[in-house]
N, C-alpha and C positions, 0 to 999 in steps of 0.2 A: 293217221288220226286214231287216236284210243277211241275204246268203245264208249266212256265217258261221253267225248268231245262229237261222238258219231249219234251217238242216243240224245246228246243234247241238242243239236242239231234238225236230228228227224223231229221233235216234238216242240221246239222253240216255233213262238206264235208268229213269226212271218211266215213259214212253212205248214201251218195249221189251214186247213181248208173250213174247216169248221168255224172258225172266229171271222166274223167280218167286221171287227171293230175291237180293238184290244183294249175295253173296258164294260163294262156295267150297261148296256142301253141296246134300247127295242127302235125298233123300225120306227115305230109313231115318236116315241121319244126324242129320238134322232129328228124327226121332219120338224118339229115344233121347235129344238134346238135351230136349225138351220131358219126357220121362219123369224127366231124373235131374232136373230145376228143380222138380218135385214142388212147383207151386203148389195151395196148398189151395183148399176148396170154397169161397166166398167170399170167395177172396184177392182181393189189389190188386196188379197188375204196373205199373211203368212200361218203358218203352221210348225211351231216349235216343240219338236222332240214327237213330228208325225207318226210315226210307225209308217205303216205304208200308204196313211194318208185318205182312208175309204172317206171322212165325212168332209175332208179340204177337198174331195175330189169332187164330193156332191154340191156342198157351197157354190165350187165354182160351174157345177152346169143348171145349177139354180138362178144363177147369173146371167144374163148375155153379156159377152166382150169383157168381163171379168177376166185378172187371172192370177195363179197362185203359187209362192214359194213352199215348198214341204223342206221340213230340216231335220233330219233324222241322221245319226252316227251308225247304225247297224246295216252294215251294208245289204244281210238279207231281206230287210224292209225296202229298202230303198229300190232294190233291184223288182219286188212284188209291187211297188208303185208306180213305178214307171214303164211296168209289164200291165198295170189297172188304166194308165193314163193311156196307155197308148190303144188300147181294147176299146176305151170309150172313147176315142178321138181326140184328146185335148190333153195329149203329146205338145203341143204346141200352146197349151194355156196353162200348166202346170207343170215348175220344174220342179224338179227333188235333188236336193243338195246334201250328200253324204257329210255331214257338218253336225259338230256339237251345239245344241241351242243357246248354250252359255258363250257371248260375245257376238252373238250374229248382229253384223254391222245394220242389215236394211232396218230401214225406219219411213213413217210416210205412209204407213197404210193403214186401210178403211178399219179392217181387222183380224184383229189378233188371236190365233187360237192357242189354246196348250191344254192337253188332255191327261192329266197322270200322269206329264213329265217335269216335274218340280225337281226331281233326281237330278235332272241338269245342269242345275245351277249349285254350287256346292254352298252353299248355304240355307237358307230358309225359304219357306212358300212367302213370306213377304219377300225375300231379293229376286223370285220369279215375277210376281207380282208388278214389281218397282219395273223388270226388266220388260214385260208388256205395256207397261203405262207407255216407255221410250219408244216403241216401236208405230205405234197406234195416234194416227193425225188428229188434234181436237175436233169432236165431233163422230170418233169412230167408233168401235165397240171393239170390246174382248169377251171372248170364250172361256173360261176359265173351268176347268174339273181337280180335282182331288179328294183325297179321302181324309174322314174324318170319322172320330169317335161316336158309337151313337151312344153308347154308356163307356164306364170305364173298363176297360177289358181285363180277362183272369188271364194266369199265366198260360193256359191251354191255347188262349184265342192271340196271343204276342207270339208263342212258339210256333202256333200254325203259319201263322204270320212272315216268319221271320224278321219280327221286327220289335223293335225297344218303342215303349209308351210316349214318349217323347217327341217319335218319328215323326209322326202327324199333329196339323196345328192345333186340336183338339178339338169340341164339338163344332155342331153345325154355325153355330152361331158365332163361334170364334174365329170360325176361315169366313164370312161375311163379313166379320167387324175387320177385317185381316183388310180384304178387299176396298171395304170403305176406307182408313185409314192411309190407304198406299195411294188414295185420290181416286180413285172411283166410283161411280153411282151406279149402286146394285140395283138392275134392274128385274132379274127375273131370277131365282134361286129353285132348282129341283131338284129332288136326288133319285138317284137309282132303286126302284123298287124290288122286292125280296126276289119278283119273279125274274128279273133283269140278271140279279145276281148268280141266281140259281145254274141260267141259261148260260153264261158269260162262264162259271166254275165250271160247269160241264162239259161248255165246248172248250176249253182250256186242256192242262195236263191232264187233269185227270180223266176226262170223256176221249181227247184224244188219243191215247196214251192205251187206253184200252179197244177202240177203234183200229189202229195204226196195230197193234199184236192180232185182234181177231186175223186184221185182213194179212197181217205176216206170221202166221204160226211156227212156219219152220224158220224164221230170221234167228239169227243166234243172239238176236237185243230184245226177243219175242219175253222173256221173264224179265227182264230188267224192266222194259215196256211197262207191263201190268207192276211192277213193285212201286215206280216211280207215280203210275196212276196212283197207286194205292194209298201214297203216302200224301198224296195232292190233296185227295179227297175226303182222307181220315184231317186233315190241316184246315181243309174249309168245314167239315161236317163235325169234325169237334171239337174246334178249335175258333175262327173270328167270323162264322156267319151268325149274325144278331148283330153283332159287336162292331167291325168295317163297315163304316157308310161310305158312301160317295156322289158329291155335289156338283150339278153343273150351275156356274154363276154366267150369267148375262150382264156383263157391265159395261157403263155407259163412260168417256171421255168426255 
């Protein structure tokens, strides 16, 4: 393994002890997500492009007799979720299927999640979209998060980014009329607030990153460590915090 592939590794967010959710969102935030999804008492959730699954994992013990697919392609998630599933007992109410979310056959459930994985589908946040509607029985809900513009961003805040203006469906208001359009009834729309972001940037590469060097000073990845912090951090702090939003939709079938 190159020191690249070994540093990428130690700080990639399945391996982050720090993140307990690989997005934008607080504890309270999260409980009130899980409250308006109002998955019934032996429902069926999937979870497309979970990560390692922390808030499919809460749904389903919010649940009784509930239980739930996780689909996630990165195997070190998949391996931290079913290391999380089996810790909290429900090894046996939630599987995790190392699988791309783009073509996952199951369909027939109460509801539907996808958190900032629209990446999966090689197309657009509408063919995610379209590909939740299929999944999710009439009558069920879907989860929906991604990011969105809150103004138009400078080139400082796209580079931090690494990303082209294009990438995201654009304001707030454009990924809801998004939602509505694909055939669903927006029920509850909230985004990530500044403090969310903050905590979520920090516990990421760059809070990690310098964390991870404190606690290995003699590592030989101990300056690469703090460089790749550094650059995380100069990317969020001068570059797309004001500018990256991100939405969680509650929508109804």
């Amino acid at each position: 393994m190159s020191d690249h592939d070994e540093l990428h590794a130690i700080l990639a967010a399945p391996n982050n002890p720090l993140l307990t959710w690989n997005a934008p969102l607080s504890e309270e935030h999260a409980r009130s997500l899980i409250d308006a999804c109002a998955l019934p008492e032996g429902g069926r959730v999937v979870d497309l492009g979970c990560g390692w699954g922390e808030l499919l994992l809460r749904l389903v013990e919010g649940a009784p007799g509930s239980t739930g697919d996780g689909v996630e392609k990165d195997p070190a998630a998949v391996a931290r979720g079913r290391r999380l599933a089996g810790e909290r007992g429900l090894d046996g109410r939630v599987t995790f299927h190392e699988s791309s979310a783009e073509g996952w056959p199951g369909t027939g459930y109460d509801l539907a999640v996808c958190i900032g994985a629209v990446h999966a589908w090689p197309g657009t946040t509408r063919e995610a979209l379209r590909a939740l509607r299929g999944a999710v029985e009439p009558g069920g809900r879907v989860l929906f998060a991604d990011g969105f513009w809150t103004e138009k961003p400078t080139s400082a805040a796209l580079e931090g980014l690494g990303a082209e203006e294009d990438e995201l469906v654009g304001s707030l208001g454009d990924l809801v009329r998004a939602a509505a359009d694909a055939g669903f009834a927006p029920l509850r729309t909230t985004v990530a607030d500044q403090r969310e972001w903050d905590v979520f940037e920090s516990s990421g590469r760059a809070g990690w990153g310098e964390r991870w060097a404190l606690e290995n000073p003699d590592h030989p990845l101990h300056t690469d460590a703090r460089a790749t912090a550094a650059r995380h951090r100069e990317g969020y702090l001068g570059g797309y915090r004001g500018y990256l939003g991100f939405a969680y939709l509650v929508l109804g079938v």
